[in-house]
PyMOL Python script that loads the backbone (N, CA, C, O; Angstrom):
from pymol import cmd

cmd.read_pdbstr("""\
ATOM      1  N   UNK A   1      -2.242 -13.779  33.034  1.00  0.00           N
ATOM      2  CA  UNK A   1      -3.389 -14.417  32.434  1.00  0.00           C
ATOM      3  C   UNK A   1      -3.027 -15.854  32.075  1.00  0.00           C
ATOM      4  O   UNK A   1      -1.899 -16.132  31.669  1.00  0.00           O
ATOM      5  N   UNK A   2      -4.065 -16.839  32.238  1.00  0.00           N
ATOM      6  CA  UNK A   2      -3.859 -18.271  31.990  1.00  0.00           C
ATOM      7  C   UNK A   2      -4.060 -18.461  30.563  1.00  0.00           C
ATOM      8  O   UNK A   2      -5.269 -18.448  30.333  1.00  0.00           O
ATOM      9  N   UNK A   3      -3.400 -18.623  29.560  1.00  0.00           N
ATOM     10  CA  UNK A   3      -3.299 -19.040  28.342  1.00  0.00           C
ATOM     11  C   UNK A   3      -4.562 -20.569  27.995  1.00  0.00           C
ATOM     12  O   UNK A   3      -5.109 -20.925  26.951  1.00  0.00           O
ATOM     13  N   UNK A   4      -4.618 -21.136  29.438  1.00  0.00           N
ATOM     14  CA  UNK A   4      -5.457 -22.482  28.798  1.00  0.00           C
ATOM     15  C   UNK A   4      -6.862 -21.236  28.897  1.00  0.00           C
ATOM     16  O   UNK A   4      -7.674 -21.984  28.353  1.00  0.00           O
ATOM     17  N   UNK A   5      -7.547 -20.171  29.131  1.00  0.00           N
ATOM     18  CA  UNK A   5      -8.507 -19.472  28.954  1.00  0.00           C
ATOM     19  C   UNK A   5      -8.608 -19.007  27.661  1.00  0.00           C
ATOM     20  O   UNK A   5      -9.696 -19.208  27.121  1.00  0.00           O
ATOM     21  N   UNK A   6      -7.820 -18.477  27.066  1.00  0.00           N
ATOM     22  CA  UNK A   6      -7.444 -17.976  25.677  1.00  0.00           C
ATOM     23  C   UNK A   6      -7.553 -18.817  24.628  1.00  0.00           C
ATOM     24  O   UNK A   6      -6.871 -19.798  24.329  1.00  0.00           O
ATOM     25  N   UNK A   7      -8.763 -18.177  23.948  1.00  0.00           N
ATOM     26  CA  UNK A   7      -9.016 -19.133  22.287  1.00  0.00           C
ATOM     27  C   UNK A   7      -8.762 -18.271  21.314  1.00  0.00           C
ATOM     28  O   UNK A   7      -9.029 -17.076  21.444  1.00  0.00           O
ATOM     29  N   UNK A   8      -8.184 -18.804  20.160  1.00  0.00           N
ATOM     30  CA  UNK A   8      -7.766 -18.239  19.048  1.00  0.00           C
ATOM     31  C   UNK A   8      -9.764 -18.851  18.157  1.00  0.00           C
ATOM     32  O   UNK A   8     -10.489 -19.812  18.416  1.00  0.00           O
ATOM     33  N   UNK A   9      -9.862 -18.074  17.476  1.00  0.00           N
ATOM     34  CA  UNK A   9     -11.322 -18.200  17.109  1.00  0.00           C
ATOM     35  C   UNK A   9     -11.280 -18.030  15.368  1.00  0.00           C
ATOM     36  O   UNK A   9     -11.361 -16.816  15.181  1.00  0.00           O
ATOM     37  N   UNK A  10     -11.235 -18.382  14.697  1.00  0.00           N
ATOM     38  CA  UNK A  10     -11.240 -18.050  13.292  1.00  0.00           C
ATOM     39  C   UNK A  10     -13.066 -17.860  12.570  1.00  0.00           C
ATOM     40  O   UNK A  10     -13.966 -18.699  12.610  1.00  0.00           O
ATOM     41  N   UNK A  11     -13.097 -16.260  11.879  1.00  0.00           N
ATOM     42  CA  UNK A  11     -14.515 -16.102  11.638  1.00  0.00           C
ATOM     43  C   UNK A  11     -14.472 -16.332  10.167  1.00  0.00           C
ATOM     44  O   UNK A  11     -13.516 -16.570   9.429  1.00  0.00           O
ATOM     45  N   UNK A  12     -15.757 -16.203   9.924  1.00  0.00           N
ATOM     46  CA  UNK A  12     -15.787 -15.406   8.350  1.00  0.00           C
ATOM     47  C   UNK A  12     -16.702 -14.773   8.424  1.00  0.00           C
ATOM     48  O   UNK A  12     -17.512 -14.836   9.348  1.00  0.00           O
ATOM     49  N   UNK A  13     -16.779 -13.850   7.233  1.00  0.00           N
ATOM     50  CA  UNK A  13     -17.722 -12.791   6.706  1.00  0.00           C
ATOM     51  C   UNK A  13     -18.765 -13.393   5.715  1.00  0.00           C
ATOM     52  O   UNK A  13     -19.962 -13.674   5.773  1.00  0.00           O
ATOM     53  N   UNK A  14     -18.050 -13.444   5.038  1.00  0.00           N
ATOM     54  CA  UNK A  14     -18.509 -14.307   3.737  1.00  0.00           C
ATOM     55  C   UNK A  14     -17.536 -14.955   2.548  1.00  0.00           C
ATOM     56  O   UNK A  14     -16.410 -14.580   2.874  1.00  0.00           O
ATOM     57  N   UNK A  15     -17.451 -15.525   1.668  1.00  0.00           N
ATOM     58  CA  UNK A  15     -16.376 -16.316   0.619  1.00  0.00           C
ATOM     59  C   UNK A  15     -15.217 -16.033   0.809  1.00  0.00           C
ATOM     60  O   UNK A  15     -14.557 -16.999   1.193  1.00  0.00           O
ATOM     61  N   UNK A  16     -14.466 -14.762   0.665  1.00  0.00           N
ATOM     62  CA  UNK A  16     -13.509 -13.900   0.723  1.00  0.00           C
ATOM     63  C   UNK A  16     -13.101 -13.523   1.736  1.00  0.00           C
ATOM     64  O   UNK A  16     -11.957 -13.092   1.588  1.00  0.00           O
ATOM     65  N   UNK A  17     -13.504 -13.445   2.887  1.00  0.00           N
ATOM     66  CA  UNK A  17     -13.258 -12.562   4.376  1.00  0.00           C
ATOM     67  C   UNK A  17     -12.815 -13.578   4.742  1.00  0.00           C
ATOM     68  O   UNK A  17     -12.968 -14.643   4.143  1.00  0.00           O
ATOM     69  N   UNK A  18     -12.107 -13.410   5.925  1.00  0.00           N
ATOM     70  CA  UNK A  18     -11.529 -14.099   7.652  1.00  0.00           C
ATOM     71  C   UNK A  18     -11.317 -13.672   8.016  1.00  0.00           C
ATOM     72  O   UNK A  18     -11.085 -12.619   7.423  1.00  0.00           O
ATOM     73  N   UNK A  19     -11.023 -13.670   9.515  1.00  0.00           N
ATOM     74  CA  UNK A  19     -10.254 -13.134  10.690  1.00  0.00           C
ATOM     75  C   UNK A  19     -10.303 -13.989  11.842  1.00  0.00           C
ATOM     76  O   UNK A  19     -11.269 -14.624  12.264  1.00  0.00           O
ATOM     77  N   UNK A  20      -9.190 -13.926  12.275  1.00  0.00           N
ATOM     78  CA  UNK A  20      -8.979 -14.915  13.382  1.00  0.00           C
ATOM     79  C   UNK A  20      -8.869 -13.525  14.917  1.00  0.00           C
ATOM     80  O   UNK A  20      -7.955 -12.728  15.131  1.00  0.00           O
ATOM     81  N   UNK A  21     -10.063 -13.709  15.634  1.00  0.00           N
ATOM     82  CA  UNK A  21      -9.998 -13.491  16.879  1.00  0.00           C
ATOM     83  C   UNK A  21      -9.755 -14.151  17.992  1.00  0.00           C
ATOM     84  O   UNK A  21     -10.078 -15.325  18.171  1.00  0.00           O
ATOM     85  N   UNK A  22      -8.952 -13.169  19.108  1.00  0.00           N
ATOM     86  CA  UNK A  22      -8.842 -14.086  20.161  1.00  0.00           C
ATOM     87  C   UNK A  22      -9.961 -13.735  21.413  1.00  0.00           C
ATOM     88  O   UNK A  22     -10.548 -12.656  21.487  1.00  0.00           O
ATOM     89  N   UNK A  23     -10.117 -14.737  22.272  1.00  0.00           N
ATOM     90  CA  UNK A  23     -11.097 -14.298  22.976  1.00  0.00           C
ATOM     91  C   UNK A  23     -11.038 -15.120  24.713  1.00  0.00           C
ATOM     92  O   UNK A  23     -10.435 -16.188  24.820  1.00  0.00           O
ATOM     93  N   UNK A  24     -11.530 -14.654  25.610  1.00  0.00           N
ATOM     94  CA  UNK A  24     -10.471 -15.336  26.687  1.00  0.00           C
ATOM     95  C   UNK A  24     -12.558 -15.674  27.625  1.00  0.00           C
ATOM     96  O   UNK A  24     -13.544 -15.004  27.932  1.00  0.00           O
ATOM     97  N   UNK A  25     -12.037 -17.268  27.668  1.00  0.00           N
ATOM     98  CA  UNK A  25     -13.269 -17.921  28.294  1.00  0.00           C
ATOM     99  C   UNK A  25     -12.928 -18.159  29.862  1.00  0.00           C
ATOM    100  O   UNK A  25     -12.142 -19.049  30.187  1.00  0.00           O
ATOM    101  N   UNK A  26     -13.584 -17.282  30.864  1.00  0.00           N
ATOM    102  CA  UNK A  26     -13.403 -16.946  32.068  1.00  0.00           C
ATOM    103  C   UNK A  26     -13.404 -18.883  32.965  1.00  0.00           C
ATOM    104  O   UNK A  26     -12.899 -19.136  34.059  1.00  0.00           O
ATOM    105  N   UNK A  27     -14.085 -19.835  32.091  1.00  0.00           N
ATOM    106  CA  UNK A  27     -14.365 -20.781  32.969  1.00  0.00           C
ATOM    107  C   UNK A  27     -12.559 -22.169  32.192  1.00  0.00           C
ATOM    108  O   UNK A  27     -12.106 -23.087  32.875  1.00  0.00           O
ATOM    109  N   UNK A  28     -12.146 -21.877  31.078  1.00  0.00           N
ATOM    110  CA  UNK A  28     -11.381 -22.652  30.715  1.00  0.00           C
ATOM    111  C   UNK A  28     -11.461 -23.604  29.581  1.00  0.00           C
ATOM    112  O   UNK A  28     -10.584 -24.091  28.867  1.00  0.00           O
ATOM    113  N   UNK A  29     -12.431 -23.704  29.601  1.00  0.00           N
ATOM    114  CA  UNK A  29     -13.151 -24.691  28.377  1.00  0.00           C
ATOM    115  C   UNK A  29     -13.565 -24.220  27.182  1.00  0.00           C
ATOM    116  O   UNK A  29     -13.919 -23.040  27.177  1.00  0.00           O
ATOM    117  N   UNK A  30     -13.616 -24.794  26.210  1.00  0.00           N
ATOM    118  CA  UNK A  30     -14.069 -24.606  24.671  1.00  0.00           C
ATOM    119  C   UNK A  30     -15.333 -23.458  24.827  1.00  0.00           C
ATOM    120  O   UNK A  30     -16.291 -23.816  25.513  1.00  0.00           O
ATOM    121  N   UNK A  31     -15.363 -22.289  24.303  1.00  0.00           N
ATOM    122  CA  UNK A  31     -16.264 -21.469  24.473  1.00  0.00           C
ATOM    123  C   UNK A  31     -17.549 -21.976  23.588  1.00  0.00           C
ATOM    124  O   UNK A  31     -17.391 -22.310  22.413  1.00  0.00           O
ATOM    125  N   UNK A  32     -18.646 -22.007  24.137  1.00  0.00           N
ATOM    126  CA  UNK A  32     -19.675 -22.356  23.216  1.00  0.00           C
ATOM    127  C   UNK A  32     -20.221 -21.455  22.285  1.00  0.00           C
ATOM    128  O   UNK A  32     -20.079 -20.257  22.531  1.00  0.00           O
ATOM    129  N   UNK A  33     -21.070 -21.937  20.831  1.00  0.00           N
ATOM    130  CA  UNK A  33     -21.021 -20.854  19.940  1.00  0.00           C
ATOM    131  C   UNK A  33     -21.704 -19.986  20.455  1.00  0.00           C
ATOM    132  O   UNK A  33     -21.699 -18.955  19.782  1.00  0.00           O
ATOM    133  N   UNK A  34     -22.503 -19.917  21.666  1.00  0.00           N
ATOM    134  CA  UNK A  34     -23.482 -18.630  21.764  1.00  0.00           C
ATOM    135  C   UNK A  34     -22.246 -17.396  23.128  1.00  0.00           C
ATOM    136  O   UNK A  34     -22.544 -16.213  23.297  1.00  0.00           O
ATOM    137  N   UNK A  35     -21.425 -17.828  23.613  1.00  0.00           N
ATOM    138  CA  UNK A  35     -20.184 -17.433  24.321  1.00  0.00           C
ATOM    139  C   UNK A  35     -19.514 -16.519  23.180  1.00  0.00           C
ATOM    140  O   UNK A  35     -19.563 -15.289  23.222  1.00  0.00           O
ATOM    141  N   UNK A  36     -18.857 -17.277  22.113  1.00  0.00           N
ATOM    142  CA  UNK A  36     -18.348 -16.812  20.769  1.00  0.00           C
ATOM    143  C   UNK A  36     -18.818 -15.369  20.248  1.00  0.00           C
ATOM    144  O   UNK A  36     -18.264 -14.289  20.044  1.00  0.00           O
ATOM    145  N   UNK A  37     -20.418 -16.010  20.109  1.00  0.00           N
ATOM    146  CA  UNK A  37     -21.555 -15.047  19.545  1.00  0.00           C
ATOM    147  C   UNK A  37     -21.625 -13.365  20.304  1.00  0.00           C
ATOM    148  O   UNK A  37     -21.635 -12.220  19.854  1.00  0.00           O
ATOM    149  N   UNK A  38     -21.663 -13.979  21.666  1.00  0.00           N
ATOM    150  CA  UNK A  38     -21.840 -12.968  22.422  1.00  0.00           C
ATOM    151  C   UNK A  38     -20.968 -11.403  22.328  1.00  0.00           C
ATOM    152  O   UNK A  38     -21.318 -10.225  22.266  1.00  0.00           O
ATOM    153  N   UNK A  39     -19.752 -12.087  22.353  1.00  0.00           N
ATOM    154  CA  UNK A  39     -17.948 -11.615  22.536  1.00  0.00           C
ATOM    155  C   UNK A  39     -17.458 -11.483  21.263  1.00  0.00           C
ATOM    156  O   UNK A  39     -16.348 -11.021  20.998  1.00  0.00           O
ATOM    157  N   UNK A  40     -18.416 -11.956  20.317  1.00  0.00           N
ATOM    158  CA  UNK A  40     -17.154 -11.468  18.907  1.00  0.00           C
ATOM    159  C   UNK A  40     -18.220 -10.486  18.108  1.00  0.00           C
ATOM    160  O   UNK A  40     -17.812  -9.503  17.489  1.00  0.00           O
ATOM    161  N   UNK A  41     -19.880 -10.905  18.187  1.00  0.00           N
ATOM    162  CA  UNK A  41     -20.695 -10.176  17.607  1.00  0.00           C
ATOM    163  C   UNK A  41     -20.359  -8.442  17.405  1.00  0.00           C
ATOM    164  O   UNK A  41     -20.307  -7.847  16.329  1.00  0.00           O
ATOM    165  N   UNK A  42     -20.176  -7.920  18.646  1.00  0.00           N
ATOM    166  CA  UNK A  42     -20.470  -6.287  18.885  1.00  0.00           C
ATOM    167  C   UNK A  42     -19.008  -6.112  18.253  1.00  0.00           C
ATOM    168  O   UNK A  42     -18.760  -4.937  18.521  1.00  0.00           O
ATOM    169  N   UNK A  43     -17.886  -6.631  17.555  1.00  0.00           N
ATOM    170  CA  UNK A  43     -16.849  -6.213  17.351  1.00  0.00           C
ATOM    171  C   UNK A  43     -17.006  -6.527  15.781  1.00  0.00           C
ATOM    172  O   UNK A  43     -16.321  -5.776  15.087  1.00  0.00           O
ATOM    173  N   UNK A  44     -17.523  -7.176  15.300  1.00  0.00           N
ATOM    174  CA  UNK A  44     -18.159  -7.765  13.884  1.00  0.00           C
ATOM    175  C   UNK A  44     -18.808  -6.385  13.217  1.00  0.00           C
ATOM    176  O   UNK A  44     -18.529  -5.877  12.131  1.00  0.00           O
ATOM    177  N   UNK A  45     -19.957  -5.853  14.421  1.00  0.00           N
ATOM    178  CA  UNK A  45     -20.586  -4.923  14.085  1.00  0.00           C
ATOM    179  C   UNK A  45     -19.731  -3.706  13.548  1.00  0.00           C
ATOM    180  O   UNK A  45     -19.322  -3.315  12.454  1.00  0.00           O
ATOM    181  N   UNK A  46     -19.659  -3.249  15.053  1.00  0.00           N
ATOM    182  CA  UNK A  46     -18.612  -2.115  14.795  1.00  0.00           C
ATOM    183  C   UNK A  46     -17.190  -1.965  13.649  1.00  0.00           C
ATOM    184  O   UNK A  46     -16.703  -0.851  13.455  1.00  0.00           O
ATOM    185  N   UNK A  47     -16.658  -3.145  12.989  1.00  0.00           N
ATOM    186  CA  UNK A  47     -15.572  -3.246  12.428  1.00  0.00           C
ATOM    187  C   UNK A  47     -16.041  -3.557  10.934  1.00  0.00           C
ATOM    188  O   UNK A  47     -15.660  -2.644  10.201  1.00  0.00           O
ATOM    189  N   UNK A  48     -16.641  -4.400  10.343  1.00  0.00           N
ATOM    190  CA  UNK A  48     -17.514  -5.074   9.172  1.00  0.00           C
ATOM    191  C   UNK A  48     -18.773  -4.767   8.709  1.00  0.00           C
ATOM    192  O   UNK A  48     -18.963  -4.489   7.525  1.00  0.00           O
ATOM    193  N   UNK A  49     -19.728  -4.793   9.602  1.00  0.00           N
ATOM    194  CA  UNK A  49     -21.211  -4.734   9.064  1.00  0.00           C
ATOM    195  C   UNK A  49     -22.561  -4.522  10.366  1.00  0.00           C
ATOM    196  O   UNK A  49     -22.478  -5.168  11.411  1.00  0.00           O
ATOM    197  N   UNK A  50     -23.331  -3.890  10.204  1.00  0.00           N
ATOM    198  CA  UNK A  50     -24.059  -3.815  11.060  1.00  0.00           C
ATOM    199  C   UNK A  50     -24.744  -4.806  11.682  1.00  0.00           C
ATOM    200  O   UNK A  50     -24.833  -4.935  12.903  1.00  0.00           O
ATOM    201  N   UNK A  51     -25.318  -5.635  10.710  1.00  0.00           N
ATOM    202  CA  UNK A  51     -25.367  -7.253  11.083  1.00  0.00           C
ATOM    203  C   UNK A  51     -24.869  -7.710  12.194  1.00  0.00           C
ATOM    204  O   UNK A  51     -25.603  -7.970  13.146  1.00  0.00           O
ATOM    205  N   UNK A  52     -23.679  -7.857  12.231  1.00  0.00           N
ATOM    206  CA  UNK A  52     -22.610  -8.441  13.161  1.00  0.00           C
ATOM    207  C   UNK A  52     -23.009 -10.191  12.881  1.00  0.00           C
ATOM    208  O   UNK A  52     -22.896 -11.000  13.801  1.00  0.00           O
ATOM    209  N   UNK A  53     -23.445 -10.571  11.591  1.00  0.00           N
ATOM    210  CA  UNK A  53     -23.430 -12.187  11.577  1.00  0.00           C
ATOM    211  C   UNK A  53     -21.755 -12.634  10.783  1.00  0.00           C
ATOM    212  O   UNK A  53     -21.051 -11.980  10.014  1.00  0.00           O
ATOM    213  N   UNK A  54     -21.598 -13.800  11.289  1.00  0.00           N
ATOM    214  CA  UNK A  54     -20.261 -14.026  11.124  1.00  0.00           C
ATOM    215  C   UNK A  54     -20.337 -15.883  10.870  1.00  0.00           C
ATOM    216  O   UNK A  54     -21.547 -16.068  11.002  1.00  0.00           O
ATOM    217  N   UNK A  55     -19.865 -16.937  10.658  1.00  0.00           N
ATOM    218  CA  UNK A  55     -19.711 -17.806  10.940  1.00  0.00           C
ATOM    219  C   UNK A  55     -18.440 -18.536  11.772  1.00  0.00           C
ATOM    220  O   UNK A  55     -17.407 -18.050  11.311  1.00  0.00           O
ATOM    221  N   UNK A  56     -18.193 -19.297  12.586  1.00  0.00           N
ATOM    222  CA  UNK A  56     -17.174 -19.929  13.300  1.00  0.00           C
ATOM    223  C   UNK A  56     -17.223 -20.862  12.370  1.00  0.00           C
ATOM    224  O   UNK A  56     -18.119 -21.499  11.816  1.00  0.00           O
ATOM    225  N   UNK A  57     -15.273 -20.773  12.275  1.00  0.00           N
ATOM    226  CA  UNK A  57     -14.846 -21.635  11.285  1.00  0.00           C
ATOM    227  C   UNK A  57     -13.875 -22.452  12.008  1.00  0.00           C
ATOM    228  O   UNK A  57     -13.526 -23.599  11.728  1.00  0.00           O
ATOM    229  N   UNK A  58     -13.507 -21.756  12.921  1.00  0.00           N
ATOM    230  CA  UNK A  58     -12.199 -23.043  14.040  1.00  0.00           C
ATOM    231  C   UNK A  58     -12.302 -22.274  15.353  1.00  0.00           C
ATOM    232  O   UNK A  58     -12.681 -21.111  15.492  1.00  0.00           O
ATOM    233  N   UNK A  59     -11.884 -23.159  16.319  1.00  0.00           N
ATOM    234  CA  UNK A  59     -11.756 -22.714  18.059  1.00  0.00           C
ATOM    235  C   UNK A  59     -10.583 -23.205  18.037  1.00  0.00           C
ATOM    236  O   UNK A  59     -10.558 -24.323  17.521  1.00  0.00           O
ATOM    237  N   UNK A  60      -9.531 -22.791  18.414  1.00  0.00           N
ATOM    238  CA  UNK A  60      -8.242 -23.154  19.147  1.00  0.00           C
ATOM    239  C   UNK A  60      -7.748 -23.098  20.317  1.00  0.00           C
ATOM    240  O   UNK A  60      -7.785 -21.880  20.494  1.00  0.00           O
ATOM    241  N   UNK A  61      -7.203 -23.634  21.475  1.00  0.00           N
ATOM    242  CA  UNK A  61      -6.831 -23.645  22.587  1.00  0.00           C
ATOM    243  C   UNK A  61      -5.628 -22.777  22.428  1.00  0.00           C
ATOM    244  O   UNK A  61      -4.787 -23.442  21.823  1.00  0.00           O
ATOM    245  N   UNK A  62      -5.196 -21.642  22.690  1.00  0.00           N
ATOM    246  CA  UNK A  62      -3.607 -21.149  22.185  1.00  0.00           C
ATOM    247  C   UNK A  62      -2.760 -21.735  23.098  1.00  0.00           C
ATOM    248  O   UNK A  62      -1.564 -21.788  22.810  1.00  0.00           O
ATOM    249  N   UNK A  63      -3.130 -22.164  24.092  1.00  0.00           N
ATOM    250  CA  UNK A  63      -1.900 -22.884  24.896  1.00  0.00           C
ATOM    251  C   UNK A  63      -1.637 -23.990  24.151  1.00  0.00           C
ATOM    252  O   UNK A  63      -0.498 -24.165  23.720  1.00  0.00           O
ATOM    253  N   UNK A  64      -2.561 -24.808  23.920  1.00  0.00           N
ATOM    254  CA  UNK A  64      -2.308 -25.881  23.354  1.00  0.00           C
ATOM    255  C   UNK A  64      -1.611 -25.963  21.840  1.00  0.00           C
ATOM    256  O   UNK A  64      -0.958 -26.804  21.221  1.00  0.00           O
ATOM    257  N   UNK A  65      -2.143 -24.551  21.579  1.00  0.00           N
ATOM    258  CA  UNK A  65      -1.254 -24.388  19.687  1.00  0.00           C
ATOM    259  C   UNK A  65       0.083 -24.055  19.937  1.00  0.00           C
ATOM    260  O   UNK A  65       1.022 -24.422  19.230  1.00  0.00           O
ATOM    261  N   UNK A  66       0.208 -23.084  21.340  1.00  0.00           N
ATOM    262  CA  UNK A  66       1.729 -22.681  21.542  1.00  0.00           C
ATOM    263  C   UNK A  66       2.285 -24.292  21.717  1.00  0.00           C
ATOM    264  O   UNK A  66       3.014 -24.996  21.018  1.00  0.00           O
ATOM    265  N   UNK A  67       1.526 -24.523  23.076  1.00  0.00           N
ATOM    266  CA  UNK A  67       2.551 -26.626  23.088  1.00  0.00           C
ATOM    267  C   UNK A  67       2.588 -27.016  21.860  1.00  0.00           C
ATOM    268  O   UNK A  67       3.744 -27.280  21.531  1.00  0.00           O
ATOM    269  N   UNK A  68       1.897 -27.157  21.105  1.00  0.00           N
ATOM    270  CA  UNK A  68       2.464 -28.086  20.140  1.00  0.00           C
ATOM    271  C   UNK A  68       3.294 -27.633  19.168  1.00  0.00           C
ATOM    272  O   UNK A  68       4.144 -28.256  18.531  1.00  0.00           O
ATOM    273  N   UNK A  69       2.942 -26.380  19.104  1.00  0.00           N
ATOM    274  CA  UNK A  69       4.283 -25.499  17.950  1.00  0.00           C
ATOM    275  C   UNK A  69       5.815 -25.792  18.739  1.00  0.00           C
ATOM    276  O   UNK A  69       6.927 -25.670  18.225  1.00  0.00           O
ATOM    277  N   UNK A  70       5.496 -26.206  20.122  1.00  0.00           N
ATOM    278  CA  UNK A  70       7.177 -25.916  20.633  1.00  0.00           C
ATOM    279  C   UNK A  70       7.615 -27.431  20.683  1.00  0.00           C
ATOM    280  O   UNK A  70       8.762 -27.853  20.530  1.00  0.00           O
ATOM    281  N   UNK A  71       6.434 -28.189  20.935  1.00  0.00           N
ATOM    282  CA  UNK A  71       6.753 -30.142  20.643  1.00  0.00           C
ATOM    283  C   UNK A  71       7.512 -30.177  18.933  1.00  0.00           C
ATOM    284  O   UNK A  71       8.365 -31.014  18.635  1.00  0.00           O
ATOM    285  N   UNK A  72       7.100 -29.313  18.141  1.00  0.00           N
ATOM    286  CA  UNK A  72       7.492 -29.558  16.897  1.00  0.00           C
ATOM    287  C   UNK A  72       9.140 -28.913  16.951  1.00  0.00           C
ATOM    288  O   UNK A  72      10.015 -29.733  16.676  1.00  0.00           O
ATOM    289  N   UNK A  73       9.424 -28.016  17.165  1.00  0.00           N
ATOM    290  CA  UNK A  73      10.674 -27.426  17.619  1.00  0.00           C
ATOM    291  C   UNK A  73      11.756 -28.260  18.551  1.00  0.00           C
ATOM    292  O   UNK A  73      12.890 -27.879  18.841  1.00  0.00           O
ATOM    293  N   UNK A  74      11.440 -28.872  18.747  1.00  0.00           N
ATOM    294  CA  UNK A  74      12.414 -29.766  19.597  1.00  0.00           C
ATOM    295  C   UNK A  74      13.374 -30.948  19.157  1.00  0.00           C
ATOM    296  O   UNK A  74      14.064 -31.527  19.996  1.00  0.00           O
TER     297      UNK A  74
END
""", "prot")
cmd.dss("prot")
cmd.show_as("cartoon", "prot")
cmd.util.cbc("prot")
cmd.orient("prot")
């Protein structure tokens, strides 16, 4: 699997909650929030609340978080 596909996604619930999901965008690019929506909703549901509403709080590239965690290591 290509890591530049792979986003680290950070949600919330509400005040108190987070969770950082990962989620893998078939085209490479920044997943858009309704992409996000799509792919993190039914797991929101099933895990948290029937709702499945959540807010996006960060998108991360993990390749790009792994590069730069290892630029800092050097």
């Amino acid at each position: 699997m290509d890591l530049g596909c792979v986003f680290a996604v950070t949600i919330s619930f509400n005040e108190r909650e987070s969770e950082t999901v990962h989620i893998v965008a078939r085209h490479g690019s920044h997943p858009t929030e309704a992409e996000i929506d799509a792919l993190v909703a039914p797991y929101v549901r099933r895990v948290y609340h029937e709702s499945g509403r959540f807010e996006i709080e960060d998108v991360v590239s993990v390749k790009e978080s792994i590069e730069n965690l290892l630029s800092y290591s050097r």
